[in-house]
N, C-alpha and C positions, 0 to 999 in steps of 0.2 A: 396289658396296661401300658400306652404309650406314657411317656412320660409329661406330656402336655394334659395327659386326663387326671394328673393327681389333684386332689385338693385336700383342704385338711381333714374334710369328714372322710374321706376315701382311705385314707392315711390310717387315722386315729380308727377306723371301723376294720382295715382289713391287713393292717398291720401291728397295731398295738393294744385292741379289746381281746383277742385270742389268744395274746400271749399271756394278757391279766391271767385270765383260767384257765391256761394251762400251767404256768408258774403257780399260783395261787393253788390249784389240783396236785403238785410235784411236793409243795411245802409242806401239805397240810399233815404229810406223813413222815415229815423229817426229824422230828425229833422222838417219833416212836418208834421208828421202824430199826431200828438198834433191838430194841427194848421188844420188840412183837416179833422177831427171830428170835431173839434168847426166851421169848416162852416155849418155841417146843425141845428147848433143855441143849441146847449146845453151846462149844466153847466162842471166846469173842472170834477168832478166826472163822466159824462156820457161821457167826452171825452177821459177819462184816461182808458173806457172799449174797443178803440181802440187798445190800448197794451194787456189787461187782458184776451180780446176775443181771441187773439192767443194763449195766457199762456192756458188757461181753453183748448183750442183743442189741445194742445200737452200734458192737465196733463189728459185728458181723451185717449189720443194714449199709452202713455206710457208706462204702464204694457202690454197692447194688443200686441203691437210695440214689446215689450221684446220676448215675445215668441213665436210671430209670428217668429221673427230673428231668433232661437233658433230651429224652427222647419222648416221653409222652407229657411232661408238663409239669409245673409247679403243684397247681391244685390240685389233679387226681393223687398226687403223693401225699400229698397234705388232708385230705381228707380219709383215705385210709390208715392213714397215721393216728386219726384221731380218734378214727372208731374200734381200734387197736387197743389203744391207751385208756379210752372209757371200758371197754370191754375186761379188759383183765386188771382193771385195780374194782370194780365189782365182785369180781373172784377170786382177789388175793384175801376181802374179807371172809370168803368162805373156806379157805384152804381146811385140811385135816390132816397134813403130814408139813416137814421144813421142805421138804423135795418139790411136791404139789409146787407149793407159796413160791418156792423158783423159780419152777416151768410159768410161772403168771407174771415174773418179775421179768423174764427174758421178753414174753411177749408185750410187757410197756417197751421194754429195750426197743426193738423192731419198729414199733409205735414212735418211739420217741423219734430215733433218726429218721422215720419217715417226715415228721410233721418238723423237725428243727434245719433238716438238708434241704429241706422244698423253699423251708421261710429264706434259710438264707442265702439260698439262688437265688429269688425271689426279690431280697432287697441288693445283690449283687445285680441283678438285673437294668433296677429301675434309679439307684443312689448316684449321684455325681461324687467326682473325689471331695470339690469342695464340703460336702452333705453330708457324708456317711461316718463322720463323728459326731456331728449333731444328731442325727437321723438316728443312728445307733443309740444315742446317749435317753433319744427320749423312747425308742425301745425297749432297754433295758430298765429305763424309770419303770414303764408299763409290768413288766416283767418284775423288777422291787416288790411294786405295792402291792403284789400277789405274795413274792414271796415272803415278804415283811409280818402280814398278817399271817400267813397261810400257819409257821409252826405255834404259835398261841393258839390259835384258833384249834388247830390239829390237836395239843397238848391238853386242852380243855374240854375237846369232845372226849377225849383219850380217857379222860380222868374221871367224866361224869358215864360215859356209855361203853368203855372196854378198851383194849388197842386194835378192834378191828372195825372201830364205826367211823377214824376217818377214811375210811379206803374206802367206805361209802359214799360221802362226802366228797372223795374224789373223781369217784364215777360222774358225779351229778355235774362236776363244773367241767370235765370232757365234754358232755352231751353238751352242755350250753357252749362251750368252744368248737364243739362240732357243728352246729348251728349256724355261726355268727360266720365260720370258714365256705359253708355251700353257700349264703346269702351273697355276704361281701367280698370274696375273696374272687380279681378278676385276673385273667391269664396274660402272662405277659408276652411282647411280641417277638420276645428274645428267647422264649422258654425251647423251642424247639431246635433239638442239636444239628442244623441242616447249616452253620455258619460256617464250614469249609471242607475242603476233601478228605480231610484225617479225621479219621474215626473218634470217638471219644476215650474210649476204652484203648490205647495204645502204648507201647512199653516210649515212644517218641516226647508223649506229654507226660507219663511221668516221670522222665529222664528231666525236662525243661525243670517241670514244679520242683522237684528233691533238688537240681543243683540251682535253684533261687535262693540265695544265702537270705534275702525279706522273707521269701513265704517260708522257708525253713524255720526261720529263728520264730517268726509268728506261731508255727506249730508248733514247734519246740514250748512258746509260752502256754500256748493253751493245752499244752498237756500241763504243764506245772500247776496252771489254776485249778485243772482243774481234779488235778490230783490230792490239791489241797481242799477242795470243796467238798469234796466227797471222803476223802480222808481224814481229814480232820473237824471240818466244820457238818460233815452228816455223820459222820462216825465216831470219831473220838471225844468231841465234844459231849455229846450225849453221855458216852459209856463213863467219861470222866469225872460229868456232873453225877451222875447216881453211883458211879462207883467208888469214889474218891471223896468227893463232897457231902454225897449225901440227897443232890435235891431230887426234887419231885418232876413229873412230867410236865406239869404248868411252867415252872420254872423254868428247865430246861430248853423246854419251845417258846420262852420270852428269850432268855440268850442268845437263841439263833437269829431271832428276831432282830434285838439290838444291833447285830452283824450286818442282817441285809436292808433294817431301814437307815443304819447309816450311809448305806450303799444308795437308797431311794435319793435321799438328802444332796446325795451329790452328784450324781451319775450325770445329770446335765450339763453341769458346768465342766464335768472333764469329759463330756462331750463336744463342748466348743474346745477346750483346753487341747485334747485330739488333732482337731481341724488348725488351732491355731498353732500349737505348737510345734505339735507333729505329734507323731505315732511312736516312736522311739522312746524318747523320755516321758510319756506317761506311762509306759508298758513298763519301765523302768524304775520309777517311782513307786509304780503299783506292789512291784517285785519285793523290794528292799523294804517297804512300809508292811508288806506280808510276811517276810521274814523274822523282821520284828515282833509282829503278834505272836506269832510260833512261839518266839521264845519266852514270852512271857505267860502263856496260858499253864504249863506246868508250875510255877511258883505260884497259882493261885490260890487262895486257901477258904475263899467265902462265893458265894452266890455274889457279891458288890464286886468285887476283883475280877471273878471269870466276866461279867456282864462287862468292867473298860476293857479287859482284854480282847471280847468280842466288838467290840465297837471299834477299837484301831486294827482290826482285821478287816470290818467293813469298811474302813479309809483306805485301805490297803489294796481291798482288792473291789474297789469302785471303777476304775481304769480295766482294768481284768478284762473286762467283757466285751466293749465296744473295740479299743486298740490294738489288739490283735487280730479280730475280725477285722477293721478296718484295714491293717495293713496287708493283712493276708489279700483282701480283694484287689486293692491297689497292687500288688506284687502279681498278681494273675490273672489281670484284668483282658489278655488276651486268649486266654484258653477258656476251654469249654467251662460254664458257670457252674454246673452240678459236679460233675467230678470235681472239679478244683476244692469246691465247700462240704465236697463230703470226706476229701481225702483229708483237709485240715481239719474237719468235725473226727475223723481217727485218729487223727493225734490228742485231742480232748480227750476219745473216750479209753485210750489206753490208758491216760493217765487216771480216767474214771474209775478203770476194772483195778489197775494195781496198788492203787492207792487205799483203799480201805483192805485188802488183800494182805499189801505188805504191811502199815502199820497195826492190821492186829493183829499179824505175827511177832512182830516187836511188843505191842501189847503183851500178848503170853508169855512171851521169854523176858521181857525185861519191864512189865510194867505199863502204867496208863501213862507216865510221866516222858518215856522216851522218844514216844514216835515223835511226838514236837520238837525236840531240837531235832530229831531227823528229816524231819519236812524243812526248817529252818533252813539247816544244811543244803536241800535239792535247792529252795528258791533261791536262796543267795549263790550259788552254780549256774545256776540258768540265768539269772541276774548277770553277772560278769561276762558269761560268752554272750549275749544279749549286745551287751556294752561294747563288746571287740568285733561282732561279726554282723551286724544287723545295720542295713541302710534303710537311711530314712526315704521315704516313697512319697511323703505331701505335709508339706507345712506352709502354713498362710502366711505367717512371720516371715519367715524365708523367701519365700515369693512375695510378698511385699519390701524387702530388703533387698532383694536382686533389682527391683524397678526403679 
């Protein structure tokens, strides 16, 4: 896809209706899938490896995924990704042991990095700097309003037809995202790793990427997010509301809700916010305003309390998604596009696997109430070194103030 052939329908069809249903297919099982591991009777630490088992099969895709992209294409990785991830959440409803429902969680894992490593070469590919905070911003919107809907939705099938019929449910919006991915989805002319004499895979480029103190710090954040997404806001939140509180699966998958459609609500605007400020201080912003949710989800004591607590989490971590990717690509804009985005997609997903990992081992030894001030704790760390080591790579404010 040169960059003179985009237009909006090209955009909006083969960048941001696939991510709908595939976010929308990730959701709909968020707020059960706590709750559909501890049915076959284990502690919150063995239930929390229903999240970790998917982190561990996309931190083991990930460099593969990179250069796989790099060498044979965006799209063939992306379409076997998706027929991956339709494939085994159809048989995670079927499972008959915790171990089985694993092995089906790993292979979304695999899936996943396939179909998120490809996308976002993909948009590394074809995004200008100016762009790629707006760009980003209305990708992630796409991405929201799947997620936004998905755990209601998910919590209400859960509640009328068992906790294994949205994993139904999930299959089905795969297949339709598998679909819209062979139609719409065009190859870019950048995808083939023939851009220069060094190899992709070399100990050369990853000496360059790890001593980029930008692409570092970028990874560094999105391991924090998303060690909090998964730790807290797929894990803990859940076990919190029915173990602490009391509520019900409806409930539950509206709170998460509240989290990611406050995320919809804005994700635009600190998509320009991105572009115009820079990459730095919204990453920054995003940090300290997550922080703060942390700390308040533990003193909650009703379903109205967790639900604002959820909501300035989704303030918080609105910037999350696009500003780090963003600056991550700016900071690596000269190396190979699929490694560069699959090695920074491995700092995500370590933060994916140890996060629900470690907080419900904290969980069992000290309680539902702990892991929170201890995620608290990691964001506001990574927050500060953020603040000391991290240069800024594109702001329009700034490049309008130098002219």
């Amino acid at each position: 896809m040169r960059l003179g052939e985009r237009s909006a329908l090209s955009d909006v069809m083969s960048i941001y209706v696939p991510s709908f249903f595939i976010f929308l297919g990730m959701s709909l099982i968020s707020p059960i899938l706590p709750l559909y591991a501890r049915s076959f009777d284990v502690s919150y630490a063995l239930a929390s490896l229903a999240i970790s088992m998917y982190a561990i099969g996309r931190f083991l895709a990930d460099i593969p995924t990179g250069i796989a992209a790099d060498r044979f294409g965006r799209k063939p990785i992306m379409v076997l990704g998706t027929i991956l991830l339709t494939a085994a959440s159809f048989l995670n409803a079927l499972a008959t042991s915790f171990w089985e429902f694993l092995l089906y969680r790993l292979i979304q894992g695999f899936g996943s990095s396939m179909w998120m490593t490809g996308r976002t070469a993909l948009l590394a590919d074809i995004l200008r700097p100016e762009e790629r905070g707006r760009v980003m911003g209305y990708f992630q919107a796409f991405m929201l309003i799947g997620s936004s809907a998905g755990p209601t939705i998910g919590g209400i099938v859960a509640a009328i037809w068992g906790l294994g019929a949205p994993f139904y449910l999930y299959a089905l919006t795969g297949l339709v995202s598998l679909i819209i991915t062979i139609v719409w989805i065009r190859e870019t002319e950048y995808s083939r790793d023939g851009q220069g004499e060094e190899p992709s895979l070399s100990l050369q480029v990853f000496s360059r990427l790890l001593s980029n103190r930008s692409y570092t710090m970028a990874c560094l954040a999105t391991f924090t997010v998303f060690f909090m997404r998964t730790g807290i806001r797929g894990t803990m939140i859940p076990l919190y509301g029915d173990g602490v509180l009391g509520l019900d699966t409806a409930s539950i998958g509206a709170v998460i809700s509240y989290a990611t459609f406050t995320n919809l609500l804005l994700t635009i605007p600190f998509g320009y916010a991105t572009d115009y400020f820079g990459r730095k201080p919204t990453i920054l912003f995003s940090l300290v305003v997550t922080g703060a949710s942390s700390i308040l989800f533990p003193v909650t004591s009703d379903y109205l309390q967790l639900s604002l607590a959820a909501v300035l989490l989704g303030i918080g971590t609105t910037g999350a998604g696009q500003a780090p990717l963003a600056l991550a690509t700016d900071a690596s804009i000269s190396e190979p596009k699929g490694l560069s985005m699959g090695l920074y997609r491995l700092f995500g997903d370590v933060g994916f696997i140890v996060g629900p990992i470690a907080l419900g081992l904290i969980a069992d030894y000290y309680g539902l109430r702990m892991p929170f001030y201890f995620t608290a704790l990691l964001v506001f760390i990574n927050a500060f070194l953020i603040l000391l080591l991290a240069e800024e790579t594109y702001s329009k404010r700034r490049l309008n103030r130098s002219k």
